[in-house]
C-alpha positions as CSV (number, residue, x, y, z in Angstrom):
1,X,90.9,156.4,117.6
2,X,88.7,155.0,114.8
3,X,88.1,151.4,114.2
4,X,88.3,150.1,111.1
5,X,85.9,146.5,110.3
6,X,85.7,144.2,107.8
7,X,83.0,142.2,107.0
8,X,83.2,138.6,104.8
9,X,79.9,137.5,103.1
10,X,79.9,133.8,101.9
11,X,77.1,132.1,99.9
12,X,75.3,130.2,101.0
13,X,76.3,127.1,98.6
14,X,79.9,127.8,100.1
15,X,78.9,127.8,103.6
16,X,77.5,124.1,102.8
17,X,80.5,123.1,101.3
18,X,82.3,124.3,104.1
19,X,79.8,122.5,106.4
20,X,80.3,119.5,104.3
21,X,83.7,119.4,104.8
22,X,84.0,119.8,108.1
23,X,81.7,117.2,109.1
24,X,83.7,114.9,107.3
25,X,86.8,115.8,109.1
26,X,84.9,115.2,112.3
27,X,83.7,112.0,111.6
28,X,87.1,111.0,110.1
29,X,88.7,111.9,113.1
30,X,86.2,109.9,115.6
31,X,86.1,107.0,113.5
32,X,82.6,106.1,114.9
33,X,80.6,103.3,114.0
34,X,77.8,105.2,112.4
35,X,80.7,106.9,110.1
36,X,82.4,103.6,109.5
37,X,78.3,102.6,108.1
38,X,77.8,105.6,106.3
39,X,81.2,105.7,103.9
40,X,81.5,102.1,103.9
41,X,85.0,102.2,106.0
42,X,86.3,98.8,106.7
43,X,89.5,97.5,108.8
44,X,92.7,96.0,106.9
45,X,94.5,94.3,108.8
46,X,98.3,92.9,107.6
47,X,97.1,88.8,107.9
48,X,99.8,87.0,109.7
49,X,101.6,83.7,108.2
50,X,102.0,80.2,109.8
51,X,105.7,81.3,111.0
52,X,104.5,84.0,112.8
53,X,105.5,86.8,110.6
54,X,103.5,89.7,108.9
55,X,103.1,88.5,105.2
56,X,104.2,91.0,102.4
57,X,101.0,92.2,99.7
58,X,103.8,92.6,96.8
59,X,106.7,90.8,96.9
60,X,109.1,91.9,93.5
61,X,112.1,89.9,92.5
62,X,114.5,91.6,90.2
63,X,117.4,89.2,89.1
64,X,119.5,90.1,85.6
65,X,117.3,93.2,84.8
66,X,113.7,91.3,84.9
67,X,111.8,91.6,87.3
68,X,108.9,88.7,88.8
């Protein structure tokens, strides 16, 4: 029975890529705080108003074809 093999070279420039990318999938996934530093991530949080309900970014009134 013969066996047959196949070999894939990469460059190295792709392999850093690669690398690259899957570092920042890592990181993006863990969320750490060093990560959070590095890329400049910060929290949003949806502010809350004085009634006690989650106030709207964009709020779009359409009346008679215009819309405010």
């Amino acid at each position: 029975m013969k066996t047959i093999k196949h070999e894939i070279k990469l460059e190295r420039s792709v392999k850093i890529i690669l690398a690259v990318f899957a570092l920042g999938i890592f990181l993006n996934a863990f969320a750490t705080p060093i990560s959070k530093e590095v890329f400049g991530i910060k929290e949003v949080k949806a502010g809350m108003s004085g009634s006690g309900t989650a106030v709207s970014p964009i709020h779009i009134v359409c009346q008679g074809g215009t819309c405010n």
